[in-house]
C-alpha positions in Angstrom: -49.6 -52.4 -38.7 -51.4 -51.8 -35.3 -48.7 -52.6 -32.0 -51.3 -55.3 -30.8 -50.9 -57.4 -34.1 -46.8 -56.7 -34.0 -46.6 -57.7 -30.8 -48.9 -61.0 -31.2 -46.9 -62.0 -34.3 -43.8 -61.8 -32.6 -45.4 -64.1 -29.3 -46.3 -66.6 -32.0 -43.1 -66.9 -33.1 -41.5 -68.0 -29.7 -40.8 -71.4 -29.6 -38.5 -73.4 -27.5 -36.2 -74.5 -30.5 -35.1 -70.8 -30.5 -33.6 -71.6 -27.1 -29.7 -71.9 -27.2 -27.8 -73.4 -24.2 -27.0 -70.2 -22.7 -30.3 -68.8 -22.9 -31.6 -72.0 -21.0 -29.5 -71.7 -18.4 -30.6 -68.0 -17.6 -34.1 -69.3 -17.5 -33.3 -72.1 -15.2 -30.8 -69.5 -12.9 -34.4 -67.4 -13.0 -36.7 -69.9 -12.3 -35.1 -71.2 -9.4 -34.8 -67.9 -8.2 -37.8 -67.1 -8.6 -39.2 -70.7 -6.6 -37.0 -69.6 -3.7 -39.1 -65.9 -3.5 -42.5 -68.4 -3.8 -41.2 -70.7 -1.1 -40.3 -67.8 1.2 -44.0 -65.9 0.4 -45.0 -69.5 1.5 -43.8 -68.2 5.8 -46.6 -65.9 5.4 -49.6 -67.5 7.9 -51.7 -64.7 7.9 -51.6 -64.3 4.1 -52.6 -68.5 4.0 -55.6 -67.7 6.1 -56.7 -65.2 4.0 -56.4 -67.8 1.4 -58.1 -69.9 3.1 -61.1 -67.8 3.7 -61.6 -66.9 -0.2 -61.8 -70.2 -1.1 -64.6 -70.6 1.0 -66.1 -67.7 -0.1 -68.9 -66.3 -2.6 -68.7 -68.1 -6.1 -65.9 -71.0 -4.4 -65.1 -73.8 -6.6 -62.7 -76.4 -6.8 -61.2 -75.8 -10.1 -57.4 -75.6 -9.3 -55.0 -76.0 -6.1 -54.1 -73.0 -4.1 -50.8 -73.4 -3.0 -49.8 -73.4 1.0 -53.6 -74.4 2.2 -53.9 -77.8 0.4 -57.0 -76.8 -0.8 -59.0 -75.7 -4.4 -60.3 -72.7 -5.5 -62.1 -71.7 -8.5 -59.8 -71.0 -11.4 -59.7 -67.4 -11.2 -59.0 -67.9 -7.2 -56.1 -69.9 -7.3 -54.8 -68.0 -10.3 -54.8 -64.5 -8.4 -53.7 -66.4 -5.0 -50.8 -68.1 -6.3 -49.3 -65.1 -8.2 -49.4 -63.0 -4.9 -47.1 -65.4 -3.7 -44.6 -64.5 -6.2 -44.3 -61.1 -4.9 -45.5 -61.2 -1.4 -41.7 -62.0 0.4 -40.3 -59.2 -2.2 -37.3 -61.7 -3.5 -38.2 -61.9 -6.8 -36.0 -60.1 -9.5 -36.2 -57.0 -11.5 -35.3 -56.0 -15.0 -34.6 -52.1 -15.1 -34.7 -51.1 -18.7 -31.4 -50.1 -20.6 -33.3 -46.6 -21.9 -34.2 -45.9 -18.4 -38.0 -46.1 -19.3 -39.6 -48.6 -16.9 -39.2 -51.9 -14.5 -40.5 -54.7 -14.2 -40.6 -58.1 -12.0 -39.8 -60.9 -14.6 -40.3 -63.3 -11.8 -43.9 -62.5 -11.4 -44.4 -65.0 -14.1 -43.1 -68.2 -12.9 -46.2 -68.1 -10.6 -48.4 -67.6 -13.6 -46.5 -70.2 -15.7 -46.6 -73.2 -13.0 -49.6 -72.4 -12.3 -50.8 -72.7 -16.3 -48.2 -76.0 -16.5 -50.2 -77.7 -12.9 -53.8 -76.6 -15.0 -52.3 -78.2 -18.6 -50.1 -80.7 -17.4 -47.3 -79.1 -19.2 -43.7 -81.0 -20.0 -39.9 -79.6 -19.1 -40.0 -77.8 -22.4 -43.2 -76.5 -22.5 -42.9 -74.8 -19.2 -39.4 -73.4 -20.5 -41.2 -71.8 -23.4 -44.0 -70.4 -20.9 -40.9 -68.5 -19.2 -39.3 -67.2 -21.5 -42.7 -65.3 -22.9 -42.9 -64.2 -20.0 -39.9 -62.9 -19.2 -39.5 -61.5 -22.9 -43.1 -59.9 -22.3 -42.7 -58.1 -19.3 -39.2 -56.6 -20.6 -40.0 -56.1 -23.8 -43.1 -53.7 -21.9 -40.6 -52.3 -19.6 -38.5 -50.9 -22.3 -41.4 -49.4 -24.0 -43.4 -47.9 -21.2 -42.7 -45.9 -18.1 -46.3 -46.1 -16.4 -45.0 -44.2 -12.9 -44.6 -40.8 -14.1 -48.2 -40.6 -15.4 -49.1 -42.3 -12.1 -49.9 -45.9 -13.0 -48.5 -48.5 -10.8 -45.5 -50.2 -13.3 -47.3 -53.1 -13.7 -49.5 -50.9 -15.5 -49.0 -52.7 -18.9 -49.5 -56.6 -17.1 -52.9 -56.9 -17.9 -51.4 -57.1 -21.7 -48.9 -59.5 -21.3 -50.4 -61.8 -18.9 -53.6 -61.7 -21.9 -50.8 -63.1 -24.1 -49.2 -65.2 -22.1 -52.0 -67.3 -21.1 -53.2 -66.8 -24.8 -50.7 -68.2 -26.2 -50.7 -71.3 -23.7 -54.2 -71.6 -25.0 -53.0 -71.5 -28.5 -54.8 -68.5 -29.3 -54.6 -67.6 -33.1 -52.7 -64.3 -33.8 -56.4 -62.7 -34.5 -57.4 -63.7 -31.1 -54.1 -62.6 -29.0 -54.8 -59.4 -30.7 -58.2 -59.2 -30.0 -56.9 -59.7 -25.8 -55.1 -57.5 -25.9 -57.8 -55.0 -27.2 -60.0 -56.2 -24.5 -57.2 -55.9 -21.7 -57.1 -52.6 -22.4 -60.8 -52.0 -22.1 -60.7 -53.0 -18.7 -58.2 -50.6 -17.4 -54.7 -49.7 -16.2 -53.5 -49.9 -12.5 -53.3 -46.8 -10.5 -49.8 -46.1 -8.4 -52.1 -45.1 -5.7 -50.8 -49.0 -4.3 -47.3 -47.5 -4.3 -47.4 -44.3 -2.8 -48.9 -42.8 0.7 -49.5 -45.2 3.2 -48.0 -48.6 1.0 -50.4 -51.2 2.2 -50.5 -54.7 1.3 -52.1 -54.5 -1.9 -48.5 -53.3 -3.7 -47.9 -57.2 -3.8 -51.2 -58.0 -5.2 -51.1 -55.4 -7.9 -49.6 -58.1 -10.8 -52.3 -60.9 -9.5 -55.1 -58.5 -10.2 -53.6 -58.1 -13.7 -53.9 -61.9 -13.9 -57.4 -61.7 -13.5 -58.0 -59.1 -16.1 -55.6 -61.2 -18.3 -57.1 -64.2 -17.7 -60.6 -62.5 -18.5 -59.7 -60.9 -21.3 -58.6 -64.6 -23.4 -62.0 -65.7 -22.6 -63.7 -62.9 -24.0 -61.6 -63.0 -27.0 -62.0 -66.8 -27.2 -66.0 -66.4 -26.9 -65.4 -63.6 -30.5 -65.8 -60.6 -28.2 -64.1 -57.7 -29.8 -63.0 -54.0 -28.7 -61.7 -51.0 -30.2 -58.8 -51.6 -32.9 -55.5 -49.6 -32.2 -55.2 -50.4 -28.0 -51.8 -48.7 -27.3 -51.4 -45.9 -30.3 -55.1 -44.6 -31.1 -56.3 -41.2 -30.3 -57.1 -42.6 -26.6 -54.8 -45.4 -26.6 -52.7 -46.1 -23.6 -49.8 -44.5 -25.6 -51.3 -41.3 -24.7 -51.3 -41.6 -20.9 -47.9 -43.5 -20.0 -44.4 -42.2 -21.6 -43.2 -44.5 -24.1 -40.4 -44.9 -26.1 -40.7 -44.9 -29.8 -40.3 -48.2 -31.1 -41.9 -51.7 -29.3 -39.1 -54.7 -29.1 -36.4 -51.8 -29.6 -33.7 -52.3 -28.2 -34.3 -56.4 -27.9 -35.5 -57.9 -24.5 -32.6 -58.8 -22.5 -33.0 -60.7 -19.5 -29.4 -60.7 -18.8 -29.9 -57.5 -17.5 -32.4 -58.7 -15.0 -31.0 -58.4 -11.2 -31.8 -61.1 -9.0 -32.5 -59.8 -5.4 -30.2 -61.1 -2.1 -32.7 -59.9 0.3 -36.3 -59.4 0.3 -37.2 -56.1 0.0 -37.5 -53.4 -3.0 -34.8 -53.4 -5.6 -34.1 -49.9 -4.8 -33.5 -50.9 -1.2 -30.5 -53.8 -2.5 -27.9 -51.7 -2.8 -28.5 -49.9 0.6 -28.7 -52.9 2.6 -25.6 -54.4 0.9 -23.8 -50.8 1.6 -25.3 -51.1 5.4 -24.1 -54.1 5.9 -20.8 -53.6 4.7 -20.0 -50.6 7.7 -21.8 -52.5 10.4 -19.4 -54.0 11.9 -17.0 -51.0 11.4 -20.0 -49.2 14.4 -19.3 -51.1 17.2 -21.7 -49.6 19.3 -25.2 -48.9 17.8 -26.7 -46.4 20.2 -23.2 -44.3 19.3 -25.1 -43.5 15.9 -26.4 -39.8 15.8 -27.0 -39.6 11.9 -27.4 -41.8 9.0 -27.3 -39.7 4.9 -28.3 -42.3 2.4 -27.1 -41.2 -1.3 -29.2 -42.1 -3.7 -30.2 -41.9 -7.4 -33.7 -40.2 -8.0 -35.8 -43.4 -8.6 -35.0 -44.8 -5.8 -35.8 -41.6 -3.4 -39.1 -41.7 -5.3 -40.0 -45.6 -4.6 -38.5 -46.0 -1.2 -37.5 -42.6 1.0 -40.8 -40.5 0.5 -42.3 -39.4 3.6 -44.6 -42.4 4.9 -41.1 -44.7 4.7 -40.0 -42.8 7.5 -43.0 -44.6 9.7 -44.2 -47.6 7.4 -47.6 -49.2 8.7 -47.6 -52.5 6.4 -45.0 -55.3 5.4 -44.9 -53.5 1.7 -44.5 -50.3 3.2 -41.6 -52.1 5.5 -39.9 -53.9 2.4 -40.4 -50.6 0.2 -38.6 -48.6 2.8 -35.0 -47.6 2.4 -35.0 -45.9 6.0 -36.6 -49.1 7.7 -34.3 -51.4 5.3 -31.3 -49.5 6.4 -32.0 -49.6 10.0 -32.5 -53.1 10.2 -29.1 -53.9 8.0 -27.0 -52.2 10.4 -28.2 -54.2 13.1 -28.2 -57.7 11.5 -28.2 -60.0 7.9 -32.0 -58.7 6.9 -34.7 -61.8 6.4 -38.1 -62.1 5.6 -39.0 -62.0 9.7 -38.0 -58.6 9.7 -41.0 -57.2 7.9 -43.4 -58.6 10.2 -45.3 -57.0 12.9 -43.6 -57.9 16.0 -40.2 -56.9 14.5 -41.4 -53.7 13.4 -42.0 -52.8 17.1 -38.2 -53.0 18.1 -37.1 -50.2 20.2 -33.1 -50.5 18.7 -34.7 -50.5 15.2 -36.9 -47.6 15.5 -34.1 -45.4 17.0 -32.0 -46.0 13.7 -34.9 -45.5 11.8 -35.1 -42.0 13.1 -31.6 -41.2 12.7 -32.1 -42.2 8.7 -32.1 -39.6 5.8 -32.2 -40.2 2.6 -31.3 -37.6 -0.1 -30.7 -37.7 -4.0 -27.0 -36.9 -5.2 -27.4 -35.8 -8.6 -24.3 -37.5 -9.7 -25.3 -41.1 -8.4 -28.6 -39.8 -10.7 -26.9 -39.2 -13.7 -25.1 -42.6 -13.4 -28.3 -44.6 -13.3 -28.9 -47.2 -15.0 -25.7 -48.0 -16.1 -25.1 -47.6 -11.9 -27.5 -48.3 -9.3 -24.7 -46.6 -6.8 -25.4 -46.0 -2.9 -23.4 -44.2 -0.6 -24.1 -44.2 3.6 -22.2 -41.8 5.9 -22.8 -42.8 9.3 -22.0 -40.2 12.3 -21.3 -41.5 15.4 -21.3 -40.0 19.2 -17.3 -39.0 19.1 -17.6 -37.0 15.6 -16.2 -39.7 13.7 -17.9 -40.7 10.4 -18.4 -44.2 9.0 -18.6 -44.6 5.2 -19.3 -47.8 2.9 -20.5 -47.2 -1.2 -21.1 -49.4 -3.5 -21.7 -48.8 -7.3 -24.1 -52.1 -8.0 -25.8 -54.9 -5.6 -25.2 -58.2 -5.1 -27.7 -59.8 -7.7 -26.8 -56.9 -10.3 -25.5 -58.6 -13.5 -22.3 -56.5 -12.7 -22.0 -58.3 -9.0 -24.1 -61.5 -10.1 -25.2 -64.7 -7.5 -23.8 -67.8 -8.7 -25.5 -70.8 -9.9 -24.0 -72.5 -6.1 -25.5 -68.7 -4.6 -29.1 -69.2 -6.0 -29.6 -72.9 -5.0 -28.6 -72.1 -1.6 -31.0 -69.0 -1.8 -33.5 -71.6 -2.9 -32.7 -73.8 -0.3 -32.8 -71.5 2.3 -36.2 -70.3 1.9 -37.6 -74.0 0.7 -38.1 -74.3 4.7 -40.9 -76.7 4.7 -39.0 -79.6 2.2 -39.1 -82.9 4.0 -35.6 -83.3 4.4 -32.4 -82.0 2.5 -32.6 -84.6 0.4 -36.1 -83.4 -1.3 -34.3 -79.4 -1.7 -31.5 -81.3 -3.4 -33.1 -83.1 -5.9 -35.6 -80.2 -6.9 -32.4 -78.4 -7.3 -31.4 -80.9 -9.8 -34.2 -81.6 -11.6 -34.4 -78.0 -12.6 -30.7 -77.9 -14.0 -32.2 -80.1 -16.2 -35.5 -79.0 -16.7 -35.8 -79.7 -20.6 -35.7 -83.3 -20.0 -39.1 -83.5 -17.4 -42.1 -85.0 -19.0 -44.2 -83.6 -15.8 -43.7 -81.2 -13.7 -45.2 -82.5 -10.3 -42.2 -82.8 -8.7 -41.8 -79.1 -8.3 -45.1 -78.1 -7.8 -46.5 -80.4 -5.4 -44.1 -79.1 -2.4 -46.1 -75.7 -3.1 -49.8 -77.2 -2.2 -48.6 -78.3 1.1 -51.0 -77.1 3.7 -48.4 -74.9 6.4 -50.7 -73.2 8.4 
């Protein structure tokens, strides 16, 4: 049996009956998560403007709402716009696959799946199933595929999933999520070129633009358009260009093993800010520091400590940038401000920058995944040394947030609710989430215009 009608038989048979208690309440724990990294995406003005311009631009329409502008787009618009904001303040979570294949941002998909549930008027439940096809989706890909080796961005594969995601809200027949994903593929993988050299701003649209392929490739294969037969595992198939593990839903999808981010920057960059901000206040004095060695695993040297990280130009580059993530640690708790232009600029912060260097310890490699281990040695002006290591995060499902860690995350970054009051119900009405016959409660808040 071709992979494209395996995986759309196994889509169809997610249902929200085959939700037990826990499982819920990892969904919930993610969602609200993931809402927090949306609301804090949501501080971006100049990103809103741009928004604001495309949807008065060429084709505009007033299909949908774009969230943060209080204003419509055409559906394709607001789909793209709102899932940048589920990446653009770099909170959203990771799941790092157990075979040490691929990543992927699970998160990514709560944009896509209130924006689906505002379009359909979708219920509690609904919405919960949405999720967790997501979520089992984009880790169930991750597993499989390892796009960055073969130099495709790793949300290489989203164009598939997002297909059958939106297919299946669209109740797609199992001949017609098959025939999506044959189209999907048709139109392309992303290029990593968003994720190395100078990292501009597009590395947080790189999952919308799958969106839009996705969302393009369900019409086609709603309208009978077919393409070729055997997508991932015929003679051109994408099986031949990304590495790939032998088996698809082998080992299971498990989103327990997805770590939820504490600050907003790469996942590579967690553990190194935690570690960073663990010796700070052991350096009393700042300008004593004459060198800083960051020990790392091999991934991470290869997603945030190559060259340009040392002089990032760009709020990705900034949030992708061990060096610049390190820096600003050691000097104070690191928020989304410190991305920004202005901040970038900071004489203290530069100097630290330039005292950074990262280096692979082949030990800490060998340890990953099962460790994502990071160990800082700072030297300081009188020849003593400052050390802090840590073998996991806070976030990692070894060093997990609690439920009371994520709804203050959430409302931290919900900075335009009306009053604590609104943050607190939103908060509770997700808990119970199963029992919401709408779900306008949680996305109005989003369409606010804050620019």
């Amino acid at each position: 049996m071709p992979l494209e009608e395996t995986i759309a038989k196994r889509i169809l048979s997610l249902s929200y009956e085959g939700l037990d208690a826990d499982l819920l309440h990892v969904l919930k724990r993610n969602i609200m998560d993931s809402y927090a990294g949306i609301c804090g995406s949501l501080k971006d003005r100049g990103l809103l403007r741009n928004f604001d311009r495309l949807v008065a631009g060429p084709a505009s329409g007033s299909d949908l709402d774009v969230w943060g502008i209080n204003q419509r787009g055409n559906l394709f618009d607001a789909f793209f716009m709102n899932a940048i904001l589920a990446r653009r303040s770099d909170l959203l979570n990771t799941y790092l696959s157990p075979n040490g294949m691929g990543g992927a941002h699970p998160s990514d998909n709560v944009a896509l799946a209130l924006t689906l549930a505002d379009w359909k008027k979708m219920n509690g439940k609904q919405f919960l199933t949405t999720i967790y096809t997501g979520f089992y989706l984009s880790a169930a890909f991750a597993t499989h595929y390892n796009p960055e080796p073969a130099k495709y961005d790793h949300d290489a594969t989203a164009t598939f999933y997002t297909a059958l995601i939106i297919g299946k809200v669209l109740g797609l027949s199992e001949e017609a999520l098959v025939a999506a994903q044959r189209i999907a593929g048709m139109f392309g993988l992303d290029i990593n070129q968003a994720a190395v050299g100078h990292v501009t701003d597009w590395k947080h649209c790189t999952y919308a633009s799958c969106v839009l392929r996705g969302f393009e490739s369900v019409k086609l294969a709603l309208a009978g358009f077919q393409a070729p037969p055997e997508i991932y595992d015929g003679e051109a198939g994408v099986s031949q260009f990304i590495p790939h593990a032998d088996v698809f839903f082998e080992p299971p999808p498990d989103i327990n093993r997805i770590v939820f981010k504490r600050w907003p920057a790469l996942v590579f960059c967690q553990t190194p800010i935690d570690v960073a901000r663990d010796i700070s206040p052991k350096i009393e004095d700042k300008n004593a520091v004459q060198a800083i060695v960051v020990k790392t695993y091999e991934i991470a040297l290869r997603n945030g400590a190559l060259p340009t990280a040392y002089h990032p130009t760009s709020r990705a580059g900034r949030t992708h940038s061990i060096p610049y993530c390190v820096a600003t640690a050691l000097l104070k708790p690191v928020e989304y401000e410190d991305f920004d232009d202005l901040r970038a600029s900071d004489d203290a912060l530069n100097r630290l920058i330039a005292q950074v260097h990262v280096v692979e310890d082949p030990e800490i490699t060998r340890a990953y995944p099962a460790k994502s281990k990071c160990i800082i040695l700072a030297s300081l002006a009188d020849g003593s040394t400052v050390e802090g290591q840590r073998d996991h995060p806070k976030g990692d499902p070894n060093d997990p947030l609690s439920d009371k860690e994520i709804e203050e995350k959430l409302s931290e970054y919900f900075f335009f609710a009306e009053n604590k009051a609104e943050q607190d119900e939103i908060i509770a009405r997700l808990w119970r989430l199963e029992e919401e016959t709408s779900l306008d409660w949680l996305i109005a808040p989003l369409k606010r215009r804050l620019i």
